[in-house]
C-alpha positions as CSV (number, residue, x, y, z in Angstrom):
1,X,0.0,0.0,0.0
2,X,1.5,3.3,-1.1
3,X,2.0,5.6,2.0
4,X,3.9,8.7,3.4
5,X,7.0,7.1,3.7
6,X,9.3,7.8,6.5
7,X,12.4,8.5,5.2
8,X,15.8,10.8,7.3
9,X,17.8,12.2,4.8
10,X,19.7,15.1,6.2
11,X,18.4,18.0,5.2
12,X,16.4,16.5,2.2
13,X,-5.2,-8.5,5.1
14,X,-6.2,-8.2,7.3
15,X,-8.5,-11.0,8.0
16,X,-7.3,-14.4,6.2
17,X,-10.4,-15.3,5.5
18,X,-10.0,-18.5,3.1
19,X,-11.0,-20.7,5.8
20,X,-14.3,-20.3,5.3
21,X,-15.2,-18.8,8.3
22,X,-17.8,-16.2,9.1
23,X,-15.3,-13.5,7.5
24,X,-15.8,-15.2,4.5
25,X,-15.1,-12.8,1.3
26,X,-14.1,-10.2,3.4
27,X,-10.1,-9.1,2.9
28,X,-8.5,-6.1,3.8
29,X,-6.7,-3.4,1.8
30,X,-3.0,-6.0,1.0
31,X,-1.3,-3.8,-1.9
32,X,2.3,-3.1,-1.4
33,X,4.7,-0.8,-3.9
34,X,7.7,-3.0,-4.9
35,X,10.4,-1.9,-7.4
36,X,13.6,-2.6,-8.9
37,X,16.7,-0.2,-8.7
38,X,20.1,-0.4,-9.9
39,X,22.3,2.1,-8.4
40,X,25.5,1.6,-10.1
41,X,27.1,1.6,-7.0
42,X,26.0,5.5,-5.8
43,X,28.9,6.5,-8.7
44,X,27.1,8.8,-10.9
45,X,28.5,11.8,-9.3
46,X,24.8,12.7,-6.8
47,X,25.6,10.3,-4.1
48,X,23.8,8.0,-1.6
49,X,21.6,10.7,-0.6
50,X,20.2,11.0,-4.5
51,X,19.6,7.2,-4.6
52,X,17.8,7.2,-1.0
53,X,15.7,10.3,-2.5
54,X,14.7,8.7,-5.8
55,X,13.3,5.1,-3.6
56,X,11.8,7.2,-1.1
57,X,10.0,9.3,-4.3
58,X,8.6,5.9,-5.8
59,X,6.9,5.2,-2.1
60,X,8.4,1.5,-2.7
61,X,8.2,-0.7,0.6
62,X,10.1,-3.4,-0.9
63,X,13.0,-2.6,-3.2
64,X,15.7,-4.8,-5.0
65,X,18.9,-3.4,-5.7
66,X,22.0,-4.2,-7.6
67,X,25.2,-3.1,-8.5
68,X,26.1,-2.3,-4.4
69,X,29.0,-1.6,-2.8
70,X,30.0,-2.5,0.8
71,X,33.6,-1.7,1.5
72,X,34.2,-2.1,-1.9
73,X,36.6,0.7,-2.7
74,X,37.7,4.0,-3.1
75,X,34.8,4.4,-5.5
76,X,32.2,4.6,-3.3
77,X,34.4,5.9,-0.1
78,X,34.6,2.4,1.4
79,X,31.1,2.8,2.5
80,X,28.9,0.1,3.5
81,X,25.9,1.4,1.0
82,X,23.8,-1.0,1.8
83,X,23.5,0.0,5.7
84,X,24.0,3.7,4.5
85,X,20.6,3.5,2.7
86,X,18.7,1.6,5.3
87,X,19.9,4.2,7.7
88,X,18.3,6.6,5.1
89,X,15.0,5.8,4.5
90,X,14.5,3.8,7.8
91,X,14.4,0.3,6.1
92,X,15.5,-3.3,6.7
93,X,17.8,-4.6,4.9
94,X,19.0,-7.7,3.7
95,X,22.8,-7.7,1.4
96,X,23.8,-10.3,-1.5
97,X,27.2,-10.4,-1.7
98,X,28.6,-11.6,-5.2
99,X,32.1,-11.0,-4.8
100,X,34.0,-10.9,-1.3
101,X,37.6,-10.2,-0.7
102,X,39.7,-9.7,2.0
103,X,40.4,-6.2,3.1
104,X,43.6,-4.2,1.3
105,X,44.7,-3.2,5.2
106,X,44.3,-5.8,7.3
107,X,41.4,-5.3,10.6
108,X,39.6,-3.6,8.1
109,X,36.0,-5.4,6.8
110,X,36.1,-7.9,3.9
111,X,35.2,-5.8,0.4
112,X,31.6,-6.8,-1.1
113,X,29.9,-6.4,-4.4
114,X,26.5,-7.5,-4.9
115,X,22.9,-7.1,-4.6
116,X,20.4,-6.1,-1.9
117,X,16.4,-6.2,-0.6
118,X,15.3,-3.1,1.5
119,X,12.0,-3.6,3.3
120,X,9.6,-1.6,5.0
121,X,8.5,-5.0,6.8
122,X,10.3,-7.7,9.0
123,X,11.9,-10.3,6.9
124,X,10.8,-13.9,7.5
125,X,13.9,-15.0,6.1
126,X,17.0,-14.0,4.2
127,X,18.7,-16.5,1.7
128,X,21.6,-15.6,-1.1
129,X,21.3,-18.0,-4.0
130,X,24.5,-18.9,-6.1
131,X,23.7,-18.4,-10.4
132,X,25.8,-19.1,-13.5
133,X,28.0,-16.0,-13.6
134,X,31.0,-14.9,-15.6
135,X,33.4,-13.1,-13.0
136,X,34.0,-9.8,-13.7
137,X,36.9,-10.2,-11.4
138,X,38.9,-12.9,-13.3
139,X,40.7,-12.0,-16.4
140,X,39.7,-15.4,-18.4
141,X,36.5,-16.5,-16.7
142,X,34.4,-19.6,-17.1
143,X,30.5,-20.2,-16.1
144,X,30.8,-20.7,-12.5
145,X,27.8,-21.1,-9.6
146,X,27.9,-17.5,-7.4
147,X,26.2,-16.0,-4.8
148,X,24.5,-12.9,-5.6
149,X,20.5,-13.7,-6.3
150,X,18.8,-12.5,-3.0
151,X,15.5,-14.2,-1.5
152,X,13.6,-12.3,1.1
153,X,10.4,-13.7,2.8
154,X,8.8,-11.0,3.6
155,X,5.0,-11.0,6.0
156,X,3.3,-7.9,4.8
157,X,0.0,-7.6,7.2
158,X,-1.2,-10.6,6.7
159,X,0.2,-12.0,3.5
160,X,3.9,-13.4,3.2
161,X,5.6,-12.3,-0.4
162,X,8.5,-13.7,-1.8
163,X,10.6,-11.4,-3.2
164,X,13.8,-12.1,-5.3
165,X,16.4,-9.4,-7.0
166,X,18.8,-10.4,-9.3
167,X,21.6,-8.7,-12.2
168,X,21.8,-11.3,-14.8
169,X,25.0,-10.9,-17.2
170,X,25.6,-8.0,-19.1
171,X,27.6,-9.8,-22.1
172,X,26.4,-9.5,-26.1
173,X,26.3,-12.9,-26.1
174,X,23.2,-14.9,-24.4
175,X,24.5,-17.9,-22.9
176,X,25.1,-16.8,-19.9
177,X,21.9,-15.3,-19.2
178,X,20.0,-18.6,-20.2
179,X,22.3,-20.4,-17.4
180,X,21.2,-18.0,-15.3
181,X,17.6,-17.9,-16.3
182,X,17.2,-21.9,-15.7
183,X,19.1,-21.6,-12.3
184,X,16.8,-19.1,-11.0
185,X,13.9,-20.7,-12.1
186,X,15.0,-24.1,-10.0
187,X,15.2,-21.5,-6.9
188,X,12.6,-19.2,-7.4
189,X,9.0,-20.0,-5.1
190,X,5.7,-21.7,-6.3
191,X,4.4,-18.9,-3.8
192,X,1.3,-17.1,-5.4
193,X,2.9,-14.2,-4.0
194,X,6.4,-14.3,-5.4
195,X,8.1,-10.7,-7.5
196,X,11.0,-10.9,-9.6
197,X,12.6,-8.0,-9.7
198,X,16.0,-6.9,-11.3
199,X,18.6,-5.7,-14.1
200,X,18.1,-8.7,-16.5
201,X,20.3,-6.8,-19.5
202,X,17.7,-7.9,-22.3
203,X,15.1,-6.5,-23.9
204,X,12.1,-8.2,-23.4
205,X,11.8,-10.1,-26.6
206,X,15.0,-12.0,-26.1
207,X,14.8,-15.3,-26.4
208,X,16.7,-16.2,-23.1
209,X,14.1,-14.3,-21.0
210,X,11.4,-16.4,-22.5
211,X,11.2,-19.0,-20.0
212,X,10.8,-16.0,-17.1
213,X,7.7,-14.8,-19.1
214,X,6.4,-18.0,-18.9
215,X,6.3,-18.3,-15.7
216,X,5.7,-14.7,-14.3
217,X,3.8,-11.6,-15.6
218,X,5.5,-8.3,-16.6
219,X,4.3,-5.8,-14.8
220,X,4.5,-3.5,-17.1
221,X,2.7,-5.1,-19.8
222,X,-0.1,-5.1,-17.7
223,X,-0.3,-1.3,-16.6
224,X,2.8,0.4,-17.5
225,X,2.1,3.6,-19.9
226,X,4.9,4.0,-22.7
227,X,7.9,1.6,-23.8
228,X,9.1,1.9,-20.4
229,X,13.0,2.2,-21.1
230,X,15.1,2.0,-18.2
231,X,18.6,2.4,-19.8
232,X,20.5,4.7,-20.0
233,X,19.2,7.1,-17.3
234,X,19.7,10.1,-19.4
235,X,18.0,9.3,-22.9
236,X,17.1,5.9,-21.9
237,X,16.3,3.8,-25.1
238,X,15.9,0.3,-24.1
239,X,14.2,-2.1,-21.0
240,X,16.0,-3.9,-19.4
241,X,15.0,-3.9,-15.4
242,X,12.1,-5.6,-15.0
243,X,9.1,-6.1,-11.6
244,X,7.5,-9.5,-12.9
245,X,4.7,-11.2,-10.3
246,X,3.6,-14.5,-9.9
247,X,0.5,-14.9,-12.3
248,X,-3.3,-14.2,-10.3
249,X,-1.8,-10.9,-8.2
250,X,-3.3,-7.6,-9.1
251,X,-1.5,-5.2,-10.5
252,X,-1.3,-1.5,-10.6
253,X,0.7,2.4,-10.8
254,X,3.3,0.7,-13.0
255,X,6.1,4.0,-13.4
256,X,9.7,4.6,-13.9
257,X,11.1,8.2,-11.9
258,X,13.1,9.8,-13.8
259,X,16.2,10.4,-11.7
260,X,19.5,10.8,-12.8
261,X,20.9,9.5,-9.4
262,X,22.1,6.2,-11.1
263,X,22.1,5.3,-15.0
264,X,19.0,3.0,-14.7
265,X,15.7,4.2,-13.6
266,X,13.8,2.5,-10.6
267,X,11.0,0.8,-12.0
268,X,7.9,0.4,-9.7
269,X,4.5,-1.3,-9.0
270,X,2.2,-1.8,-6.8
271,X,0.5,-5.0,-6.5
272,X,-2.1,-6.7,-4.5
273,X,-1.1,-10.0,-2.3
274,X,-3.0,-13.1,-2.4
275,X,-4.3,-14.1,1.1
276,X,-2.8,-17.0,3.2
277,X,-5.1,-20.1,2.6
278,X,-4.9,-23.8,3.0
279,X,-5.8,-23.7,-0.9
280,X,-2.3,-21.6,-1.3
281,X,-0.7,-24.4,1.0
282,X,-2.4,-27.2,-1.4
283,X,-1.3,-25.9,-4.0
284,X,2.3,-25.5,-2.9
285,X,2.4,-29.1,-1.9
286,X,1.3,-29.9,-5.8
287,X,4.1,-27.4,-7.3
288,X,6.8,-28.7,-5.1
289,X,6.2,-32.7,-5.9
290,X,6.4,-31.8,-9.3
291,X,9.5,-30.3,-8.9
292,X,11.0,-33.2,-6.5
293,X,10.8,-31.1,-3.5
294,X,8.2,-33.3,-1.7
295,X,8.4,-36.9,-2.4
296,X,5.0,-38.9,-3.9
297,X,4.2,-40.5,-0.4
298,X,4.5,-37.3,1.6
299,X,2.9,-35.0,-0.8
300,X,-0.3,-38.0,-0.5
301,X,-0.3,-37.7,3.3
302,X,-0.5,-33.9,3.1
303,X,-2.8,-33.2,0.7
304,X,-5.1,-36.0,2.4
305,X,-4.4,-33.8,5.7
306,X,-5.2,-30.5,4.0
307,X,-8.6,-32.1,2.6
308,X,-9.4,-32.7,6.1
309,X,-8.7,-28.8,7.1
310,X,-10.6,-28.0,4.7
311,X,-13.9,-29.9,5.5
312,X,-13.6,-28.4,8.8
313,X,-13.1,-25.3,7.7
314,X,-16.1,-24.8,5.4
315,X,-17.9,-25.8,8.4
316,X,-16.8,-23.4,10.5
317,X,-15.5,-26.0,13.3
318,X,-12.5,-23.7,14.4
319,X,-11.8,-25.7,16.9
320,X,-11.1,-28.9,14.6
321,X,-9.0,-26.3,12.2
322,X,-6.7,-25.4,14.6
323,X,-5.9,-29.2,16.0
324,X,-5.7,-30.1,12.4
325,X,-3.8,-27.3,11.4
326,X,-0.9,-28.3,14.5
327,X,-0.6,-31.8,13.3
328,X,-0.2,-30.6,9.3
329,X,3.2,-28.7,10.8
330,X,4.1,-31.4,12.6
331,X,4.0,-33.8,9.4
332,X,5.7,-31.0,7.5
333,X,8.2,-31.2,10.2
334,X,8.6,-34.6,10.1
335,X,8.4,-35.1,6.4
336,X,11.2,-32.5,6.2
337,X,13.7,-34.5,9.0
338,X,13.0,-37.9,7.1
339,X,14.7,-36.4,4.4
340,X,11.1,-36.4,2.3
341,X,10.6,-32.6,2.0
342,X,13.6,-29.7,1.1
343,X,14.3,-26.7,2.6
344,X,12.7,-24.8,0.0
345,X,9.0,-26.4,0.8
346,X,9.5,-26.3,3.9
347,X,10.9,-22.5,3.9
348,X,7.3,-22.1,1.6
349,X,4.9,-23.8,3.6
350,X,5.3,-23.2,7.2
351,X,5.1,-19.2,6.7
352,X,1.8,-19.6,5.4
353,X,0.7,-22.4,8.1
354,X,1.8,-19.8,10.7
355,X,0.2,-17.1,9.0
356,X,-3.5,-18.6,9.1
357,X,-2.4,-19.9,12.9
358,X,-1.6,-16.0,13.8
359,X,-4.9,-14.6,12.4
360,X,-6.6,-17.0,14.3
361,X,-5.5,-16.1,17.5
């Protein structure tokens, strides 16, 4: 939801109500502003405080950067930029590193490069991916797995999103980007709530990016006005950062602001989250056995256990919800120490069995 945002630079759903209960069809006001922001590392001569005034302008809650600096170098004054900006526009934040390397002078902190999540909300959890990259570092590099492609759960009233920024390669040639594409897709949530946002360095007909399309909706297809270049900052002429949604999620008050604080332009959106349901947690039990997250017998048990939640639930029994919803974590639980169910279902579904547990209580 867009708001006044409270921001310090110097001188500068309610009710869940899928489980059938007597609030039935009755959701509150879930929209939250996302974007996408590449800040070229603060280095286009305005500073930190020109980046932190361009985010607070879009009103984005949730924002994915790339191209950050943390102790990096004498480029961006050894700052930590990530912190800096947090500090800024009083935001969490989560950091990506890429690239890490000791310190020139020893005592000092490690040098970063990478990518970051800034959030107006609490982070469920923080995880940093690994992609196909081509180091920028390395004078003849090959296709190696990196860190760098930030997930954030994030619990936005009552509604988790799954929010992901990532700076795919910036090379004529496509390969790369196609690694990188499949590899995010094998990370990347079943969650109906799940953005994409990021500097993908394609236009959006390139064949690579296909498979992303496919999957997610660009947001600005949907309600952005204009061709919607983000690149170069001063004449921009092409798109290439992107905020794509999972498919189903309303969106709306798709813009770029012009800024010359970095050579992109932030792209944002706002967009409507789905509300935590035991049909969201069916359905993530289906997605994940089809992608060999949840074996066949455990994903059989659950979805039995979920079809008995949700008998009770259209009858209103909330008493026979809650006992049932305790023994579907506990199986979740279990499944997940036996081996039968990864860390990526279980980092899915246990969010949004907690979430219909809180508004319950």
């Amino acid at each position: 939801m867009k708001s006044s945002k409270r921001w310090v630079l110097p001188a500068v759903f309610v009710v869940v109500s899928a489980l059938y209960f007597d609030a039935r069809g009755v959701s509150a006001e879930n929209d939250v502003t996302v974007a996408t922001y590449n800040i070229a590392a603060g280095t286009e001569g305005l500073g930190l405080e020109a980046i932190a005034e361009t985010i607070a302008a879009s009103e984005a809650e949730v924002v994915g950067l790339q191209e950050v600096d943390v102790h990096w170098g004498s480029r961006s004054d050894f700052e930590d930029q990530a912190t800096r900006l947090a500090e800024l526009l009083d935001m969490e934040v989560f950091f990506a590193p890429i690239y890490t390397y000791d310190a020139d002078i020893p005592g000092e902190p490690d040098r970063q490069f990478g990518l970051a999540v800034l959030s107006d909300y609490p982070f469920l959890h923080t995880y940093n991916h690994s992609i196909a990259r081509l180091s920028t570092q390395d004078a003849n590099p090959e296709p190696t797995l990196t860190p760098g492609f930030p997930e954030a759960g994030i619990r936005v009233g009552d509604a988790n999103l799954w929010f992901y920024s990532t700076h795919l390669d910036y090379r004529g040639d496509p390969t790369v980007r196609e690694m990188q594409v499949t590899d995010m897709q094998d990370v990347l949530a079943a969650h109906p709530n799940t953005v994409l946002t990021g500097d993908l360095n394609a236009m959006p007909y390139a064949p690579e990016l296909g498979p992303l399309f496919e999957q997610f909706v660009d947001v600005w297809d949907v309600a952005g006005v204009g061709e919607g270049y983000t690149f170069p900052a001063g004449a921009p002429d092409r798109r290439i950062d992107y905020v794509l949604t999972s498919p189903g999620m309303e969106i709306s008050e798709v813009e770029t602001i012009d800024s010359h604080a970095s050579d992109h332009l932030l792209v944002s959106a706002q967009v409507q989250l789905n509300p935590a349901s035991i049909q969201t947690i069916q359905t993530l039990v289906t997605e994940y056995e089809k992608a060999g997250d949840i074996d066949p017998i455990a994903t059989h048990l659950l979805q039995l256990h979920l079809k008995t939640l949700d008998y009770f639930a259209e009858r209103g029994d909330e008493e026979k919800v809650r006992q049932h919803l305790g023994g579907f974590e506990q199986l979740v639980a279990q499944f997940h120490e036996q081996g039968r169910l990864t860390n990526r279902a279980l980092g899915t579904i246990r969010p949004e069995v907690e979430t219909i547990q809180r508004t319950m209580d």
